[in-house]
N, C-alpha and C positions, 0 to 999 in steps of 0.2 A: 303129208303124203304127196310124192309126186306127180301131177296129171301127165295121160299119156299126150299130152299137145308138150308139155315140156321135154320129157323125155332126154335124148343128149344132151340140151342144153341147159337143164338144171346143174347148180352150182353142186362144186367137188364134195363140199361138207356135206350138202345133203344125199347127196351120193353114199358117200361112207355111212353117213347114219343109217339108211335104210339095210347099207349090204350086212352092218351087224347087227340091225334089228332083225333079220331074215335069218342070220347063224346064231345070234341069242334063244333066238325061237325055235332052232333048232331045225332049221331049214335048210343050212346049210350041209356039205361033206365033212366029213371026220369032222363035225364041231370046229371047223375052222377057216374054211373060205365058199364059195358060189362059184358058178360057173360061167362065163363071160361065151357067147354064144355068135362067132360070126361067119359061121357056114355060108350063110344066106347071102352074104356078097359075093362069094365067087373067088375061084385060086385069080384071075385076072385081075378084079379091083382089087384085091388084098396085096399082090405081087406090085400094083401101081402104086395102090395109094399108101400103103402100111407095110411097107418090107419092113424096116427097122421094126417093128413088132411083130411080125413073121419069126424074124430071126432070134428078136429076146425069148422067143415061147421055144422054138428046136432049140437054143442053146441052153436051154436054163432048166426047162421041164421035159422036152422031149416030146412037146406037142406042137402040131403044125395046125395052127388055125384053118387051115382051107379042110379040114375032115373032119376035127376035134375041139374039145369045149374045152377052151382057156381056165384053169383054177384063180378064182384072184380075191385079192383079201383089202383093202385097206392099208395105206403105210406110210407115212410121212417121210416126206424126200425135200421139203424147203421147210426153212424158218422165215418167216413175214417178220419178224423183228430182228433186231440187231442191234447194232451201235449206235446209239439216238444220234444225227446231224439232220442237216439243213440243207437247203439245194445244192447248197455250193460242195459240198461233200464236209464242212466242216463239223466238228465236231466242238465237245466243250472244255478240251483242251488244244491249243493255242499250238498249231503246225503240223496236229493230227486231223488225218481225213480217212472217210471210210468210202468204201462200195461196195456193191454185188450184194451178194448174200449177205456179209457181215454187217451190213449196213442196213438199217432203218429209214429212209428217207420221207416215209407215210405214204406212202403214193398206193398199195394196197388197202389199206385199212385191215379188216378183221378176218377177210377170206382174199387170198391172192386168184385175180381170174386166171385163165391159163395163158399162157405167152407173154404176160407182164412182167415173166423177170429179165424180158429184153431191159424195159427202163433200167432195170439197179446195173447191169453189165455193161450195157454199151453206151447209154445215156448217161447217164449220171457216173458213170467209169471214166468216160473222156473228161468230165466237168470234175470230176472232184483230182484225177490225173493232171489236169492241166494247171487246177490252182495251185495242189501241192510244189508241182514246179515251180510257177511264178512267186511261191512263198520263198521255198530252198533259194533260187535267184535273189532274192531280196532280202537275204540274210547278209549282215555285215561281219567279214573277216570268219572265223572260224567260231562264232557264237554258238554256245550248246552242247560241243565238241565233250564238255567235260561233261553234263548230264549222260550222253549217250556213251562214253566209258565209262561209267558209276552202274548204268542200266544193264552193259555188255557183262561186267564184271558180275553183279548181279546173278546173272542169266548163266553165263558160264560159272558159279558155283554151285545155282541147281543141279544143274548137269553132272558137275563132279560127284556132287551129294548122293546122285540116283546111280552113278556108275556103281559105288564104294558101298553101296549100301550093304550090311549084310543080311538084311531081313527075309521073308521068306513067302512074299503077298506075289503069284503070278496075276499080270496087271490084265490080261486077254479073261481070266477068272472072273476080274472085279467087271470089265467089260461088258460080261453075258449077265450079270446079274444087276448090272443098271442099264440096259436094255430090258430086261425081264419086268423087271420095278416100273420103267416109263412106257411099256405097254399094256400091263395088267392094271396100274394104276393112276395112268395119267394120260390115259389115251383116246379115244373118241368119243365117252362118254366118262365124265368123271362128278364127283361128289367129296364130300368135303371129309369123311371119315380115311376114305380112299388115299386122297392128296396128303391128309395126315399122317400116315400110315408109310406114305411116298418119303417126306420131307424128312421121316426121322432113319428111313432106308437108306436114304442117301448120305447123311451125316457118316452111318455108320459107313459105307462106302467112301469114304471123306479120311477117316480115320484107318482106314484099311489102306490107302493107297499111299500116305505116308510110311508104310511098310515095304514098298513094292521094291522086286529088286529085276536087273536087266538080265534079259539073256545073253545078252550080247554088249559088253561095254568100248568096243573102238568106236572112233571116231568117222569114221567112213561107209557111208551108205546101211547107215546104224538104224534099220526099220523098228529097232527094240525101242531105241530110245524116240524116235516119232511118236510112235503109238503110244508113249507114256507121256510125253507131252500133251499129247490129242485127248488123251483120256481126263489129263486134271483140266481140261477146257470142257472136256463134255459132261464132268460130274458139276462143274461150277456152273453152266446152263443148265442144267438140269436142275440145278438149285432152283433157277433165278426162275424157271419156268414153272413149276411149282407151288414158288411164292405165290409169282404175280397169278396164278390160276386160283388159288384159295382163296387170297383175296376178293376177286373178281367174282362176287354172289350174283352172276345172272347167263346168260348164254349169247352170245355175238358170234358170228361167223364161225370157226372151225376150233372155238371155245363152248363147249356145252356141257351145262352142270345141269344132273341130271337133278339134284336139290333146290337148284334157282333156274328152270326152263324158260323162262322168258324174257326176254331183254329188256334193260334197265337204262334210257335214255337218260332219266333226272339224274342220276346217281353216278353211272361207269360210261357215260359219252367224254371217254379221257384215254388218253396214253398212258399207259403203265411203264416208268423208270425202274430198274432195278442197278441196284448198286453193289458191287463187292465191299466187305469187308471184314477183316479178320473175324468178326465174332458173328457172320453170315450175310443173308440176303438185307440189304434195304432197300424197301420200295418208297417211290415216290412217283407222282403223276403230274401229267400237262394237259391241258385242253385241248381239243379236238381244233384244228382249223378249219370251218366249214367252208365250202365253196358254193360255189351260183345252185349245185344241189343239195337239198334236204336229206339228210338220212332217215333211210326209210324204211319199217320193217318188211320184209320177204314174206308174201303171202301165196305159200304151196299148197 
């Protein structure tokens, strides 16, 4: 539980745990969110210090925080994992580098604080930007030239495959129901019947989108085919998230099994790999690189 000396500055995870311990209990409006309360600053500091949340509340719900009580729920808006590399932005194939979001560089660990995703953008963006280049520059003659037309080609016969298709799966359909699936059952508080329950949901959504067919097949500012793109990327994380969550019998950071509530040093102080491949998820794991501090459990 939170004490009132912590207050704002308790970490997000346990923020969210409490707001849907309070709507499980039934504390909540319509059984579905709380009400964020900040009259008590005033239309001036609000106007100062939080316009841009001013504005997300009039534009979105129709509330002005300087009179009215913000509705708010819980909701994941960052992935703390990604694409396993290294400082240098490298990755563990040979000319790939990652950043930002898509990238893992560890520097989070198991809860991202707030304002850390400066490092993955700007920090570690210039750094793994700058090697890429000096890699590309220190390639001799047109090396690779034929992988990256093998890849292109590739790529452009999915596309044809998804124009032609003449099946009858709309993909925005498949969309709300692996949304629906990774809220209800992999979401702020999960358990292993749950997760199980998730990973064979997803399969079947796996199998459904091999069906999908475009609304729209040109090649020009073609949003149909985007979103069909984006979707076989968000149901193949959603795999991988899944996995490495069932796996992982204990609760760290903004992972919490409600079957395994307390963290497991001896056992899961490791980085969860997941891997693509045709017949699903493979996990595999790396040790933790500890620094000058100890990890140490959160006593709230």
């Amino acid at each position: 539980m939170i004490q009132k000396k912590d207050m704002e500055v308790a970490p997000r995870d346990i923020i969210s745990r409490n707001i849907m311990r309070e709507i499980m209990a039934g504390g909540g409006f319509n059984n579905s969110y709380v009400h964020l309360d900040l009259r008590h600053l005033g239309e001036k500091k609000i106007a100062q210090r939080l316009p841009g949340i001013r504005d997300i509340c009039l534009e979105f719900t129709g509330v002005d925080p300087v009179a009215d009580l913000i509705p708010i729920q819980p909701g994941q808006h960052y992935t703390m994992g990604g694409i396993d590399c290294n400082t240098e932005g490298e990755t563990a194939v040979k000319g790939f580098y990652a950043a930002g979001e898509a990238a893992c560089v560890s520097v989070h660990g198991a809860n991202r604080l707030g304002g850390n995703s400066l490092l993955d953008t700007i920090v570690f963006g210039a750094i793994a930007g700058g090697n890429a280049a000096k890699y590309v520059q220190g390639l001799e003659g047109k090396k690779g030239e034929g992988s990256l037309r093998e890849a292109l080609k590739r790529a452009e016969q999915k596309i044809d495959a998804l124009g032609k298709s003449g099946e009858n799966e709309i993909q925005a359909d498949i969309k709300v129901a692996l949304n629906k699936v990774m809220d209800s059952k992999v979401g702020i508080f999960r358990e292993a019947s749950h997760l199980k329950e998730a990973a064979n949901d997803i399969k079947i959504l796996q199998e459904r989108y091999k069906r999908i067919r475009l609304n729209y097949t040109g090649r020009r500012a073609n949003l149909s085919l985007v979103w069909a793109l984006e979707l076989k990327g968000s149901l193949d994380v959603a795999a991988a998230i899944v996995a490495g969550a069932l796996a992982r019998e204990e609760s760290r950071g903004s992972h919490f099994r409600t079957d395994f509530p307390k963290r497991d040093d001896m056992v899961w102080l490791k980085h969860t790999l997941a891997y693509f491949t045709p017949d699903g998820v493979r996990l595999d794991y790396k040790p933790v690189n500890i620094g000058p501090f100890e990890p140490k459990e959160r006593k709230y």
